[in-house]
C-alpha distance (Angstrom), angle and dihedral (degrees) to the residues before:
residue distance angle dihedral
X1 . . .
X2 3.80 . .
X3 3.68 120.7 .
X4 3.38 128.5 -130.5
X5 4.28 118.1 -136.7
X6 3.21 119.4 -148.4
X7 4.10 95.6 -117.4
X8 4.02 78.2 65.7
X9 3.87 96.0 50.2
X10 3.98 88.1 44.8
X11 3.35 86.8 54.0
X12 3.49 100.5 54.1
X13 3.77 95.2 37.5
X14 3.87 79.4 60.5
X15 3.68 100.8 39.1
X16 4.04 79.3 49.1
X17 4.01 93.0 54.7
X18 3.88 92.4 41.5
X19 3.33 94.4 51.3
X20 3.97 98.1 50.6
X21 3.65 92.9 44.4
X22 3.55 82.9 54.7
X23 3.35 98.1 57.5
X24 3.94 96.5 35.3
X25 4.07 81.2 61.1
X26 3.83 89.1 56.8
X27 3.99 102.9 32.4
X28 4.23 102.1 49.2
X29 4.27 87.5 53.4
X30 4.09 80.1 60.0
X31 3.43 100.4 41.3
X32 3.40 95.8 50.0
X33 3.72 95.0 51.7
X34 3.94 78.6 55.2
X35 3.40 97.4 55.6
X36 4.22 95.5 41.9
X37 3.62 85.3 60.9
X38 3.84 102.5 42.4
X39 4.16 81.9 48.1
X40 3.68 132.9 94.3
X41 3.80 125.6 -101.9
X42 3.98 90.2 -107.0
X43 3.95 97.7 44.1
X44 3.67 89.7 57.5
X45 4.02 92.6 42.1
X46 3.69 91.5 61.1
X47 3.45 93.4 36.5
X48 3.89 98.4 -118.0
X49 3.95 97.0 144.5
X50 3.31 122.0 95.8
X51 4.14 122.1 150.3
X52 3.82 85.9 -29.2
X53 3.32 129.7 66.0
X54 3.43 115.3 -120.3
X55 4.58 126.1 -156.0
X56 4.28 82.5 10.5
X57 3.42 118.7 -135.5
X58 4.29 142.2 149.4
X59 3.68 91.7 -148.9
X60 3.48 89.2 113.5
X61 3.52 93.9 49.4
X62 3.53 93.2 52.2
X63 4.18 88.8 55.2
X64 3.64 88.3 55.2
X65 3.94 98.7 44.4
X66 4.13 89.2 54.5
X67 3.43 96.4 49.3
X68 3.97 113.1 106.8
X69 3.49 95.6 -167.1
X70 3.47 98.2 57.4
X71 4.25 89.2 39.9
X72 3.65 85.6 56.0
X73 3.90 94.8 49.8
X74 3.72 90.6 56.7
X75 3.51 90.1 42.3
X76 3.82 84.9 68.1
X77 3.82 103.8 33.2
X78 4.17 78.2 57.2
X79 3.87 95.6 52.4
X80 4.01 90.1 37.6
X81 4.21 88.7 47.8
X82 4.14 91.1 46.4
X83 3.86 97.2 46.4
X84 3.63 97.0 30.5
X85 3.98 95.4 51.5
X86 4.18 88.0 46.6
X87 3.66 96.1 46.6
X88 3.44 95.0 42.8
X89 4.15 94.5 55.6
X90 3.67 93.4 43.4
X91 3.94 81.5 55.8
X92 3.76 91.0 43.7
X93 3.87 94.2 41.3
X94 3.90 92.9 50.4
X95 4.41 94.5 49.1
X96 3.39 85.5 34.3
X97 3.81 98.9 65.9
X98 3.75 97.9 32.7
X99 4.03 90.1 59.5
X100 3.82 81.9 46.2
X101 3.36 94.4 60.6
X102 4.09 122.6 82.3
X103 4.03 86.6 -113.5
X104 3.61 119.6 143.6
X105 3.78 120.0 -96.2
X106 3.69 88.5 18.9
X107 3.81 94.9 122.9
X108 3.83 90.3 41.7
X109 3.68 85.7 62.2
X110 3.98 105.2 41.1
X111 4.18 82.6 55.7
X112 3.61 85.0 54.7
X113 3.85 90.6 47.2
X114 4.12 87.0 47.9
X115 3.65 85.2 49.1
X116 3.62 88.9 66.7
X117 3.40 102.9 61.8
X118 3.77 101.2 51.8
X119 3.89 83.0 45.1
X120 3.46 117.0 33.5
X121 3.86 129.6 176.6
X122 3.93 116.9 -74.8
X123 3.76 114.9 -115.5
X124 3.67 98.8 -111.5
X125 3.51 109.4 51.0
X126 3.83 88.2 48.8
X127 4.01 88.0 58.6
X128 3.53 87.5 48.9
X129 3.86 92.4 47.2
X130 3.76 88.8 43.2
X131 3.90 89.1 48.8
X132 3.29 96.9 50.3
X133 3.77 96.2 52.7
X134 3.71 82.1 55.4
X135 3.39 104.6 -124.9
X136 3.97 107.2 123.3
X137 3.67 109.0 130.4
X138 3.81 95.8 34.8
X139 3.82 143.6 105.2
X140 3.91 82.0 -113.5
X141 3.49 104.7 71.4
X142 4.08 81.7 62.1
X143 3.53 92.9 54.0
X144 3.90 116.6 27.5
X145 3.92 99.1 50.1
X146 3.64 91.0 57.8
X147 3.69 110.9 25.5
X148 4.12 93.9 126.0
X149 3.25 120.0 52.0
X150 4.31 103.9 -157.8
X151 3.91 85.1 -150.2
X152 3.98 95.8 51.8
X153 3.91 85.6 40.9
X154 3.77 96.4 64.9
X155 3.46 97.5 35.8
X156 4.26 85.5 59.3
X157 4.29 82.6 44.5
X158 3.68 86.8 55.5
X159 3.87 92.8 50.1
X160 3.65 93.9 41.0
X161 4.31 90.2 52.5
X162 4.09 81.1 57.3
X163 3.81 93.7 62.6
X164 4.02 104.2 100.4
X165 3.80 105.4 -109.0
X166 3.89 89.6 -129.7
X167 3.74 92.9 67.3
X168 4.12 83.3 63.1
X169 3.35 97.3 48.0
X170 3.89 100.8 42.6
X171 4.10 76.3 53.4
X172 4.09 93.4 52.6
X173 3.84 94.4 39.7
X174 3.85 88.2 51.5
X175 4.03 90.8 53.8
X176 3.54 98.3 -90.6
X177 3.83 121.0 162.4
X178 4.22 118.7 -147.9
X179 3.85 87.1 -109.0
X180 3.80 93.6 49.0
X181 3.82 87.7 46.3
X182 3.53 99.1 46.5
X183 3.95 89.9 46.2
X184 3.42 104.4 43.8
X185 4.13 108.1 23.1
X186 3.93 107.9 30.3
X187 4.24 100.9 28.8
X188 3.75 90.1 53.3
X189 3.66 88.2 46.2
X190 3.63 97.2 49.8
X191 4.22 96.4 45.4
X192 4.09 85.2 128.3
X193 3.91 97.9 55.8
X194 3.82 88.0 41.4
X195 3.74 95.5 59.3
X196 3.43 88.7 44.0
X197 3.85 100.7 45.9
X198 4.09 81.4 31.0
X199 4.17 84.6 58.7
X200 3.67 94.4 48.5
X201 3.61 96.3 51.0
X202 4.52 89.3 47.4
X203 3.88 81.7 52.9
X204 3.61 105.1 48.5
X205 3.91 80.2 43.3
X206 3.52 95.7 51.1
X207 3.33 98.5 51.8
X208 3.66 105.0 34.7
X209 3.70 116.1 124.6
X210 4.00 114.2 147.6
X211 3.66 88.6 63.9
X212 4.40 86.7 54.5
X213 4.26 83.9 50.7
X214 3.68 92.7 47.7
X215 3.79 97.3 53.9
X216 3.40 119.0 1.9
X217 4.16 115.8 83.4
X218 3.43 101.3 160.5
X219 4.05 107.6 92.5
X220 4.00 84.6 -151.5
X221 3.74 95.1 69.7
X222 3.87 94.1 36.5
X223 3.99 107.8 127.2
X224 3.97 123.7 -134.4
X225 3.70 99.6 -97.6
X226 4.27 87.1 60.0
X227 4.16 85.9 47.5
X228 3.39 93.6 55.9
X229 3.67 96.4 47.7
X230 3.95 84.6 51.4
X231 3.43 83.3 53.9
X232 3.88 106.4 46.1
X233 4.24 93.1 27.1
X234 2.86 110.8 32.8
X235 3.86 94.9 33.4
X236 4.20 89.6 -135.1
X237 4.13 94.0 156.1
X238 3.79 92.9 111.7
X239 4.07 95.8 100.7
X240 3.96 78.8 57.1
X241 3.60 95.1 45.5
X242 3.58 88.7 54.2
X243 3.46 99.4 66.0
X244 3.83 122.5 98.1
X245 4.09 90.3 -121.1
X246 3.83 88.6 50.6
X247 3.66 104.8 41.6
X248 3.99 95.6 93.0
X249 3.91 90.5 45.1
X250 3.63 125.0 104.3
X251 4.08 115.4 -121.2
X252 3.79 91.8 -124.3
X253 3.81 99.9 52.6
X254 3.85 87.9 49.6
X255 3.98 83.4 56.1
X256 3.99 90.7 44.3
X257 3.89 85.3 53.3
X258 4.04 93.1 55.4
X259 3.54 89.4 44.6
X260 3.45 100.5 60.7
X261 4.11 91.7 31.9
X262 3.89 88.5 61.2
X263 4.06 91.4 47.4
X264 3.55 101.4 43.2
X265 4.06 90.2 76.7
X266 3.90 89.8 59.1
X267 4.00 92.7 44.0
X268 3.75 86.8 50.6
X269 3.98 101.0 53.6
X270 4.15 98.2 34.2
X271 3.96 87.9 73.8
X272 3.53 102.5 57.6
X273 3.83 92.8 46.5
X274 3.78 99.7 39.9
X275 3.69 98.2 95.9
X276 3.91 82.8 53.6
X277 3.50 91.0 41.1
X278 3.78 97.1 64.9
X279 3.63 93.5 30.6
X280 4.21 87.1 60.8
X281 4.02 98.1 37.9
X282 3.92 84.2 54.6
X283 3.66 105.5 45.5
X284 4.06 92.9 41.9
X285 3.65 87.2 51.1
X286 3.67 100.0 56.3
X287 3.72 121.7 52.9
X288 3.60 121.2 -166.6
């Protein structure tokens, strides 16, 4: 049986402490959003809610649920988040497993692709580069400019390096192509790194909003993340507040409600992946 000292059980008493003031610091902010908008108009006007809600009520809810405009911006942010995150791992998936490979030049490039993220593109030329593709004011401009991530790329090389070299060639001595390989032998065999690199990609999606302000002017193909800043910035909630349901609710809780509408999506989906999620960010971290 192996003892414990006690510099180790300090240690993790501490760790222990850190680690729950930690996430204290990052779990009251959210609660108390979720208590402003489960809180009556007066409550929040003399600032009586804390991580409770206080005078409870879903009227603000229900102002958030009938408005169109913000229906329509998740609308998008859902088809942006869907195509974006499948585009983006076939990208991954296909650099990933030619750096992989023993291939010539391969390391040449994947410094190039580290080069990137110390350095990354300026904001102007890429406007002009997205301009003159010509695809201001459309869903593309949120998906094409940043459809690889460099970090999520060699975290998938990494993986794909693990995969024993005699699968591959049992694959190429039975008539296997590199696309047939790739597709049926290493993807399958790599499911936990794709959810993972699959769930960074939804979340960067998700909550991507500079790239909406940089090229999208139309207010009909605005996502949900660039509504809510309306909303909380810019303080555009008065169309709500004009409404007969709305007109004895406060401003902020309508702003608390959107808040926690436009996170709950995320909060749903992370549990059923998370035992995938660690499993992937482990073994594409590790090689050997």
């Amino acid at each position: 049986m192996i003892r414990t000292t006690w510099p180790q059980k300090l240690f993790t008493v501490v760790n222990y402490m850190f680690l729950t003031l930690l996430s204290l610091t990052m779990l009251i902010p959210l609660l108390h959003i979720l208590a402003g908008s489960l809180s009556g108009n007066s409550a929040l006007m003399a600032g009586e809610v804390t991580v409770f809600p206080v005078d409870f009520t879903w009227s603000n809810y229900q102002v958030v649920f009938t408005d169109p405009a913000i229906w329509r911006a998740f609308a998008i942010t859902v088809l942006v988040t869907v195509f974006g995150t499948a585009i983006s791992l076939f990208l991954t998936c296909l650099m990933a497993y030619g750096l992989s490979r023993n291939v010539k030049g391969s390391s040449i490039i994947l410094l190039l692709v580290v080069f990137t993220i110390i350095f990354q593109a300026p904001m102007i030329p890429t406007y002009i580069l997205v301009k003159s593709l010509g695809m201001l004011n459309s869903l593309w401009a949120l998906i094409i400019p940043g459809a690889i991530s460099a970090f999520n790329m060699i975290i998938m090389v990494s993986f794909f390096r693990n995969i024993p070299e005699g699968l591959i060639e049992s694959a190429r001595i039975d008539g296997a192509g590199e696309y047939r390989t790739l597709f049926q032998i290493v993807i399958p065999l790599s499911l936990p790194s794709l959810l993972t690199i699959g769930l960074f990609y939804a979340v960067g999606y998700w909550n991507s909003y500079m790239q909406a302000l940089q090229y999208i002017r139309k207010p009909s193909l605005h996502p949900l993340q660039v509504k809510l800043r309306q909303m909380i910035v810019e303080s555009d909630v008065d169309s709500l507040l004009q409404s007969t349901m709305a007109s004895m609710q406060s401003a902020e809780g309508i702003k608390m409600a959107s808040i926690i509408f436009a996170t709950i999506p995320i909060l749903l989906i992370y549990p059923w992946i998370q035992k995938h999620f660690v499993k992937g960010a482990m073994l594409g971290s590790v090689k050997g």
